[in-house]
C-alpha positions as CSV (number, residue, x, y, z in Angstrom):
1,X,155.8,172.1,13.3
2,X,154.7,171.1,16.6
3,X,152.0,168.4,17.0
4,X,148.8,169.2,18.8
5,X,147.7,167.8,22.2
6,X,144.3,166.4,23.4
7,X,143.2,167.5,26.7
8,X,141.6,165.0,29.0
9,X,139.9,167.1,31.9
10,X,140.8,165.7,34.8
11,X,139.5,166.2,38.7
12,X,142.1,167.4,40.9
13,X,142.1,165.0,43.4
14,X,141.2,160.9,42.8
15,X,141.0,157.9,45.7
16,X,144.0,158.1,48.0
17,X,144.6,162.2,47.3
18,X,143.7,164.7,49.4
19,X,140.4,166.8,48.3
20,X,141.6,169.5,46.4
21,X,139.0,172.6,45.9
22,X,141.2,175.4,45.8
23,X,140.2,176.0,42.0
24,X,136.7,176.8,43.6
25,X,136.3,180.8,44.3
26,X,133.2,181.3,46.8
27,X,132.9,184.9,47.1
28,X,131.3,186.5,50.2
29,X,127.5,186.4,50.8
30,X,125.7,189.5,49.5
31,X,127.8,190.4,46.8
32,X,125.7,190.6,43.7
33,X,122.9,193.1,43.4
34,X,119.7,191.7,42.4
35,X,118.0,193.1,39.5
36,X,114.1,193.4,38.6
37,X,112.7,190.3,37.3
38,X,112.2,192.1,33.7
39,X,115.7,193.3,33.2
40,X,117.2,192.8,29.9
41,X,119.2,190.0,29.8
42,X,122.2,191.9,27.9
43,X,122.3,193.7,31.5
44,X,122.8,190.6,33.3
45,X,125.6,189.1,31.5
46,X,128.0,188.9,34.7
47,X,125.8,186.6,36.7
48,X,126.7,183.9,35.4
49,X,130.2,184.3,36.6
50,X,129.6,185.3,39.7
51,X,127.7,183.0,43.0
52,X,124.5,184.0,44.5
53,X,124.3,183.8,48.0
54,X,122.8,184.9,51.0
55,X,123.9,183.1,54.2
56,X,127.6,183.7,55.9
57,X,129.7,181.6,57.6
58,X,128.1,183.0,61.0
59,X,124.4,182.2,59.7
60,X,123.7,186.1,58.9
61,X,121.9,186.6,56.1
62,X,122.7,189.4,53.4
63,X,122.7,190.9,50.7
64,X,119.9,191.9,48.1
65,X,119.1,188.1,47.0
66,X,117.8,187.8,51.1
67,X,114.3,187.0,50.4
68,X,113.0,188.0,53.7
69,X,111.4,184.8,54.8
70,X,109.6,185.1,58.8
71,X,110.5,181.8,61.1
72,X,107.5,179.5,60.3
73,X,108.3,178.8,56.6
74,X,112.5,178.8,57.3
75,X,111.6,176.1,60.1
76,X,108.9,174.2,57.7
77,X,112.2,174.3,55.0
78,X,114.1,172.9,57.6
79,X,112.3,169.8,58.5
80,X,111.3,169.5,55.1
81,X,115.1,168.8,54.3
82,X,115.2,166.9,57.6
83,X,112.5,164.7,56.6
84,X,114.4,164.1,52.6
85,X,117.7,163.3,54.6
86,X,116.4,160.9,57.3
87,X,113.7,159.5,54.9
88,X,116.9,158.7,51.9
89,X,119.2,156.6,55.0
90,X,116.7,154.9,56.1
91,X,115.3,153.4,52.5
92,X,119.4,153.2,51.5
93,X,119.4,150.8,54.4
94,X,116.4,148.9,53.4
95,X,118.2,148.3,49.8
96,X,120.7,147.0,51.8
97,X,118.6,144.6,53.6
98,X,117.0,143.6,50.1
99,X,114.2,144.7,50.5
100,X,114.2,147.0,47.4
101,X,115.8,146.5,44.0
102,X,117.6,150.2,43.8
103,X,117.8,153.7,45.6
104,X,119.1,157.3,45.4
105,X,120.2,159.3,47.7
106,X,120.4,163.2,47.8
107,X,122.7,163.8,50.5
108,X,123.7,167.6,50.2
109,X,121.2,169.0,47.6
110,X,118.8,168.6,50.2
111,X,118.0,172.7,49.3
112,X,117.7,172.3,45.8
113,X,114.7,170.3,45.7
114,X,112.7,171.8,49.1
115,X,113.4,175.2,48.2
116,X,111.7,175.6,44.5
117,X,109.2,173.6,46.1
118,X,107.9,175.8,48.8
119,X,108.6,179.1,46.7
120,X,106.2,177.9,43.5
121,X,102.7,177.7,43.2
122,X,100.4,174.3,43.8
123,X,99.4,174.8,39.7
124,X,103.6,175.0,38.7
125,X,104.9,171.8,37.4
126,X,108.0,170.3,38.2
127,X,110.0,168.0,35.9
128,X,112.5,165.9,38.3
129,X,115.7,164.3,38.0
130,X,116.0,161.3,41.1
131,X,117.2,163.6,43.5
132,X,114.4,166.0,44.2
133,X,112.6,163.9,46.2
134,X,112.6,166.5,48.4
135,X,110.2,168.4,46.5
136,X,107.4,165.7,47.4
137,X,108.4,166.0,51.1
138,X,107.5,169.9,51.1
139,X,104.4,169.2,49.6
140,X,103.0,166.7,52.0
141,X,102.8,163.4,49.6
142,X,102.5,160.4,51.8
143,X,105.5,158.7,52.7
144,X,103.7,155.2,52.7
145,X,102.9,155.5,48.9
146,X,106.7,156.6,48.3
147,X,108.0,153.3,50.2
148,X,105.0,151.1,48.6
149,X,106.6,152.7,45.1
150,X,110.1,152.1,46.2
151,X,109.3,148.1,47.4
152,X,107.6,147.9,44.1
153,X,104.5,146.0,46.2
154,X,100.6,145.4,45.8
155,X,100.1,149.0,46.7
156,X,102.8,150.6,44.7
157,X,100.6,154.1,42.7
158,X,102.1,153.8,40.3
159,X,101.2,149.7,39.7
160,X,105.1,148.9,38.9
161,X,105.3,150.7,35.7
162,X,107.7,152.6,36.8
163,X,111.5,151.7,38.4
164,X,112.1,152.6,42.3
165,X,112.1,155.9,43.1
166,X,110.6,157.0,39.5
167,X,107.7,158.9,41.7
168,X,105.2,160.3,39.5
169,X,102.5,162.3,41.0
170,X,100.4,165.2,39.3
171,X,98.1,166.3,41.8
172,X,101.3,167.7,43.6
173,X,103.2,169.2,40.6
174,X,105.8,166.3,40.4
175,X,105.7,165.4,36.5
176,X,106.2,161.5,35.7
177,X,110.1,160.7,36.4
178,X,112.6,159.2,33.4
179,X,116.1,158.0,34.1
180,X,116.6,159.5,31.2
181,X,117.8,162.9,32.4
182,X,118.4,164.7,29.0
183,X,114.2,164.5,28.2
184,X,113.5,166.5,31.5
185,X,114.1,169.9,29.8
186,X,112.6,169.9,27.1
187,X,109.0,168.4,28.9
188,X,109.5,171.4,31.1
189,X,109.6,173.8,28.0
190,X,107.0,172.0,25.8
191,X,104.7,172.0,29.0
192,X,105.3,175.4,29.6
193,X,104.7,176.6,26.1
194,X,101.4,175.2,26.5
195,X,100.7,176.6,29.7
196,X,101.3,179.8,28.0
197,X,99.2,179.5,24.8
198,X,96.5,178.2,27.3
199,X,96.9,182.1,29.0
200,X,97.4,180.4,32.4
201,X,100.1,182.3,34.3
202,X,101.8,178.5,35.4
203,X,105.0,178.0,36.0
204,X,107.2,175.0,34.7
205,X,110.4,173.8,36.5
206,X,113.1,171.6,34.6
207,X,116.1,169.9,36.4
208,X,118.7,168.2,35.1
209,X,122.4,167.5,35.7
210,X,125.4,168.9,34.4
211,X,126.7,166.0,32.8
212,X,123.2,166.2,30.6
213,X,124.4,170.0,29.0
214,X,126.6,167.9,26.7
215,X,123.7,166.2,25.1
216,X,121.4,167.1,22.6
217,X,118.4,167.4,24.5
218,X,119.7,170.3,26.5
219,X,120.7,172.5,23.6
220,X,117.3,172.0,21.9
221,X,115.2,172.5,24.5
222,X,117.1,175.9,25.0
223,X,116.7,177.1,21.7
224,X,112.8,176.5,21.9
225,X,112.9,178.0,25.4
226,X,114.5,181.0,24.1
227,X,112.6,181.4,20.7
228,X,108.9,181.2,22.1
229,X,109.9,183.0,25.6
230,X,108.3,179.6,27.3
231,X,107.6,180.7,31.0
232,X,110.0,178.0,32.2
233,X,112.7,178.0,35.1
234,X,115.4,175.8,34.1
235,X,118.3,174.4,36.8
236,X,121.5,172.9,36.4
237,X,122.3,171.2,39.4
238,X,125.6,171.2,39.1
239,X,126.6,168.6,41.9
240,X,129.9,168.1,40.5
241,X,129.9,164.7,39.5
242,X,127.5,162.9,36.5
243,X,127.8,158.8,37.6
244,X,131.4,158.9,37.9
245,X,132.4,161.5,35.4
246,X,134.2,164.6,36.7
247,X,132.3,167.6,35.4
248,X,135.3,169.3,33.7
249,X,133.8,166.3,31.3
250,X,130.9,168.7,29.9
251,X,133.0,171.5,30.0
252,X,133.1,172.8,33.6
253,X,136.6,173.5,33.4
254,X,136.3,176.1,30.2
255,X,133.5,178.2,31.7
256,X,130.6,178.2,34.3
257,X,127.7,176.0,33.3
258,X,125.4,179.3,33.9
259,X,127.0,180.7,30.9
260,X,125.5,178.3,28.6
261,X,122.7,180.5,28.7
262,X,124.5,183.6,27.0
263,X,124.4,181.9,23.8
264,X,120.4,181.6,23.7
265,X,119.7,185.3,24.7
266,X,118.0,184.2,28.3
267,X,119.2,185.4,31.8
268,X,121.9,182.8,33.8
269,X,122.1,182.7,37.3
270,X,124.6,180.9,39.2
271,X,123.7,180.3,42.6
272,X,125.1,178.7,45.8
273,X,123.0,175.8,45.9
274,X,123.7,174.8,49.4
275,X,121.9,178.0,51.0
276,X,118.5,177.4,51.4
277,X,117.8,181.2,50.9
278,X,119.6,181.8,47.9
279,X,118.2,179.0,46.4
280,X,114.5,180.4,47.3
281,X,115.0,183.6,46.4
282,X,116.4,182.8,42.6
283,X,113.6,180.3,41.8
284,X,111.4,183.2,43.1
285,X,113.2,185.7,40.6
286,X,112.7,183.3,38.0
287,X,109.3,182.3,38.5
288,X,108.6,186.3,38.5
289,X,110.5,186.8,35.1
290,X,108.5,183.8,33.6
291,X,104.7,185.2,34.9
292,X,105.5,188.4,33.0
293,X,105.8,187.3,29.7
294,X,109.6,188.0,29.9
295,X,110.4,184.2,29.0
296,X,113.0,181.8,30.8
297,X,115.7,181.5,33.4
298,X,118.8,179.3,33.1
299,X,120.0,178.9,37.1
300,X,123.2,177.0,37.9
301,X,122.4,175.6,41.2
302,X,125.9,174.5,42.5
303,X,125.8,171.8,45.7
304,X,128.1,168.6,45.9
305,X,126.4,165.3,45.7
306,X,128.0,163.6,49.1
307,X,126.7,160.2,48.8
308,X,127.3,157.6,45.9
309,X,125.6,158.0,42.3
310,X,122.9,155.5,43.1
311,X,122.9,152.1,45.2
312,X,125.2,150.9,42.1
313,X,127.5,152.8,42.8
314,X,131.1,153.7,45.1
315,X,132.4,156.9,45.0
316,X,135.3,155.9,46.6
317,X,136.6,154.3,43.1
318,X,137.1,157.5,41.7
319,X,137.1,160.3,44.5
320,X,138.9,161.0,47.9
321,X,136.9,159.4,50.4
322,X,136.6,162.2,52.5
323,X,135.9,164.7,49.9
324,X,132.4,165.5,51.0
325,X,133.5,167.1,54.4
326,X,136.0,169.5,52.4
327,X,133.4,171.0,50.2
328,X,133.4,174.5,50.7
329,X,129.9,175.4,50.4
330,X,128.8,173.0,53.3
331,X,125.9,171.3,54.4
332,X,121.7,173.0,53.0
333,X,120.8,171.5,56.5
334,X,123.3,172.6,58.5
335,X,123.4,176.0,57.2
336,X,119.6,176.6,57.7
337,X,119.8,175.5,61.2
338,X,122.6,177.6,61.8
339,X,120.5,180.5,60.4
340,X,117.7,179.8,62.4
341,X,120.1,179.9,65.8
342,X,121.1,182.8,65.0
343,X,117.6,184.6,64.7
344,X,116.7,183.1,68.3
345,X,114.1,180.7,66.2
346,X,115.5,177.6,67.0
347,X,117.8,175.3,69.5
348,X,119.8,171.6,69.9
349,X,116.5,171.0,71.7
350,X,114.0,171.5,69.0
351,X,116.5,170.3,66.5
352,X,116.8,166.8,68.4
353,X,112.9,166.4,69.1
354,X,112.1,166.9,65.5
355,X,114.7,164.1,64.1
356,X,113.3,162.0,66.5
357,X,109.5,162.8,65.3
358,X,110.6,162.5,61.9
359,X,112.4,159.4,62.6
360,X,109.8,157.7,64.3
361,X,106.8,159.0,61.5
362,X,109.5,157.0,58.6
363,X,109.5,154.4,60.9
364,X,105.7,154.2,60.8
365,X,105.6,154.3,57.4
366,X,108.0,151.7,56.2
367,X,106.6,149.3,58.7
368,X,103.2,150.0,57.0
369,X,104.7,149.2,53.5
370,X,106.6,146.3,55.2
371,X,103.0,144.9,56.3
372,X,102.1,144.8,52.2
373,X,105.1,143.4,51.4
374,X,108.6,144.7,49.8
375,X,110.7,143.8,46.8
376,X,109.5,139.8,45.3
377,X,107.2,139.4,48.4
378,X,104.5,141.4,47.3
379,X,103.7,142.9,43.7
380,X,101.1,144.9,42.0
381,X,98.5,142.7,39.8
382,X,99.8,140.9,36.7
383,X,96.7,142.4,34.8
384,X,98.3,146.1,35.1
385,X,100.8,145.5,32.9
386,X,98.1,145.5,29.8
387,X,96.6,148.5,30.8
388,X,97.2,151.9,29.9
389,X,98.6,151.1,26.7
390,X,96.1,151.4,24.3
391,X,92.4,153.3,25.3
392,X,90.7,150.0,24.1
393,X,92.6,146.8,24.1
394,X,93.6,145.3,20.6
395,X,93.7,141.6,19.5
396,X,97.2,141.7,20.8
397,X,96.3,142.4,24.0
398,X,93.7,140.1,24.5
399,X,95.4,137.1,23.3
400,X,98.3,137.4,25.6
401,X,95.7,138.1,28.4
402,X,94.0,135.2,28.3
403,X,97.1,132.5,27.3
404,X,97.9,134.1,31.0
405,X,94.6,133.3,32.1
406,X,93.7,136.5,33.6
407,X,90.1,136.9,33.6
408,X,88.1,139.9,31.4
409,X,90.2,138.6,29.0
C-alpha cells in the first residue's frame, strides 16, 4: 500500500530564479458580462473564476464592467494614487533617516484603496488593513496630521495610542486601524448590521489580505454576513504575498480566493485589481447590491504588493528581486495614465507638473511635522495615556497619576 504525501505549496520562482507567472491566466478586458446588482447569486457562480477588467493593453477601455467615468474624476483618481505613491517613498525614506519607528508601503495597490474611496458615499465606513492609505488621500485628510501620526510627536491625533501608520479617522469614513488583520471583517459586518437595523442605507467596506482567509475571523464574519444579508462589501486583496508567505499557503493554489464566497450563498467577484476602472466599477456593483437589501459582496481584488511587507522586511529573502516588473497585470498608475492619454485628457506635461506639485505639497508637510518634532524628539503628553480608558477615572488611575506627578491627579 502506498504511503501518502504532504504537499508543501510552494511559489514558483524564489531569490536567484527567474519570475515565473505563467500559471497566471489574464483573460482579455471586457470579457464578462456584468449582471444587475440584484441577481441571484446561484446565477453568478462563474465570476469567481473568471477576472474583471476594463482597461487593455493600449489604455481602451471595454467591456460592460466600463463604468463610464468623464475626465475630471479619472484625473482626480490619478493624482490621488499619485499623491499615495509619492507620499509612501518619501515617509519610507524618513524611517530610514530614523525619524520614525516603522512604515508601509503600498506600492502597486495604489487602485485598491483610491478607487472604493471615490466610488462610496461620505456616510460608508471603511475598515482598513495598512495599505489603504490611499483611501485618506482621496478624501482630502491632511497630510500634516498623517506624518505627525507617523513621527508619533506632540501633535500626533491620535495622542500615540496607536502604532505608525494605524490612522484612525471617523469623520472621513476610515474606521480605527488594527494590525490585527483577521478583526477587520467582521467590524465591517457587525457595523454594517447595525447600519441596517438603524434603516440607514450605509455602506460598510472590509479589507483584509489573503493570507487572513485561513483564520477564523474570516470564516465567521462570512457566515454572519451571509445569514443577516449585512449591507457589507468585503475585499480580498489578494497581493500575492501575506509577510513572506506565498499565497498557495491559504489555499491559492486549490481554487480562486473569490470562491470562498460560494460556500456562504453571497456573490464573488474576482477583479483585476490593478485597473483603476474595474476596481471602481465592482465596488460600485457592490455597494448597489448592499443598498437594496440584497446583502453582501465577496470581491477578490488581485494586485501584487511590489515593495517589502513593512520597513521589517526584504522581499529579496524569499522572491526574485525583479519580480515586481514581471507582474502581468502592471502598474494602477501607469495604467490610468495611459487611459487618460489615450482619451486626449492628459500628457508627459501635466503628468510631470503634478509629481512636482505633489512632491513639493509632501514636502511642506513633513517639514511642518519635522518643526514639532519626529520619532523620540517630540511626543504627545504623558497624561494621555490615562485617558480614554475608563469614562471616570478609578483609584487605579489616580494613584499611578500622581506617583508620576502629573497634575489633576
Amino acid at each position: 500500500m502506498a504511503g501518502g504525501h504532504l504537499h508543501i505549496p510552494a511559489p514558483k520562482a524564489r531569490p536567484g530564479d527567474q519570475p515565473d507567472f505563467s500559471h497566471f491566466a489574464v483573460p482579455p478586458p471586457g470579457l464578462l458580462a456584468r449582471p444587475a446588482p440584484t441577481s441571484a447569486e446561484p446565477d453568478m457562480r462563474e465570476f469567481p473564476y473568471g477576472l474583471i477588467r476594463v482597461l487593455a493593453n493600449d489604455g481602451e477601455a471595454l467591456g460592460a464592467w466600463n463604468p463610464m467615468l468623464d475626465a475630471e474624476t479619472l484625473r482626480a483618481g490619478l493624482r490621488h494614487m499619485l499623491l499615495t505613491r509619492i507620499f509612501d517613498d518619501r515617509l519610507f525614506r524618513l524611517h530610514r533617516q530614523g525619524k520614525t519607528s516603522f512604515f508601509m508601503k503600498s506600492t502597486g495597490e495604489e487602485a485598491c484603496a483610491v478607487a472604493p474611496s471615490m466610488a462610496l458615499g461620505a456616510a460608508d465606513m471603511a475598515f482598513p488593513t495598512y495599505r489603504v492609505a490611499g483611501w485618506l488621500h482621496a478624501r482630502g485628510y491632511p497630510l500634516e496630521d498623517m506624518i505627525n501620526q507617523i513621527f508619533s510627536n506632540a501633535a500626533d491625533p491620535l495622542k500615540g495610542r496607536q502604532l505608525p501608520i494605524l490612522y484612525s479617522a471617523r469623520d472621513y469614513g476610515f474606521y480605527s486601524l488594527s494590525g490585527n488583520v483577521g478583526s477587520r471583517f467582521g467590524h465591517a459586518v457587525g457595523w454594517a448590521m447595525a447600519a441596517a437595523y438603524s434603516g440607514t442605507d450605509q455602506v460598510a467596506l472590509g479589507y483584509i489580505g489573503e493570507g487572513t482567509t485561513a483564520e477564523g475571523d474570516f470564516h465567521e464574519a462570512l457566515t454572519f454576513a451571509s445569514v443577516y444579508r449585512a449591507p457589507a462589501v468585503l475585499c480580498i486583496t489578494n497581493n500575492q504575498w501575506a509577510i513572506s508567505s506565498y499565497s498557495g499557503i491559504a489555499g491559492g493554489e486549490a481554487t480562486t480566493f473569490a470562491a470562498k464566497a460560494l460556500a456562504y450563498g453571497i456573490p464573488g467577484l474576482r477583479v483585476d485589481g490593478n485597473d483603476f476602472l474595474a476596481v471602481w466599477s465592482a465596488i460600485d456593483w457592490a455597494a448597489s447590491r448592499a443598498r437594496a437589501g440584497d446583502g453582501a459582496t465577496l470581491i477578490e481584488l488581485v494586485t501584487y504588493r511590489a515593495a517589502g511587507h513593512s520597513t521589517s522586511d526584504d522581499p529579496t529573502r524569499y522572491r526574485p528581486a525583479n519580480e515586481a516588473r514581471h507582474w502581468p497585470l502592471g502598474d494602477p498608475i501607469d495604467r490610468l495614465r495611459q487611459h487618460l492619454v489615450r482619451c486626449g485628457e492628459w500628457s508627459e506635461e501635466r503628468d510631470q507638473e503634478l509629481q512636482k506639485q505633489l512632491t513639493e505639497r509632501v514636502t511642506a508637510a513633513v517639514r511642518a511635522g519635522e518643526a514639532i518634532g519626529t520619532l523620540g524628539h517630540s511626543k504627545p503628553p504623558l497624561a494621555e495615556m490615562f485617558y480614554g480608558v475608563f469614562k471616570q477615572p478609578d483609584w487605579r488611575q489616580r494613584e499611578q497619576m500622581q506617583e508620576l506627578g502629573l497634575e489633576n491627579a
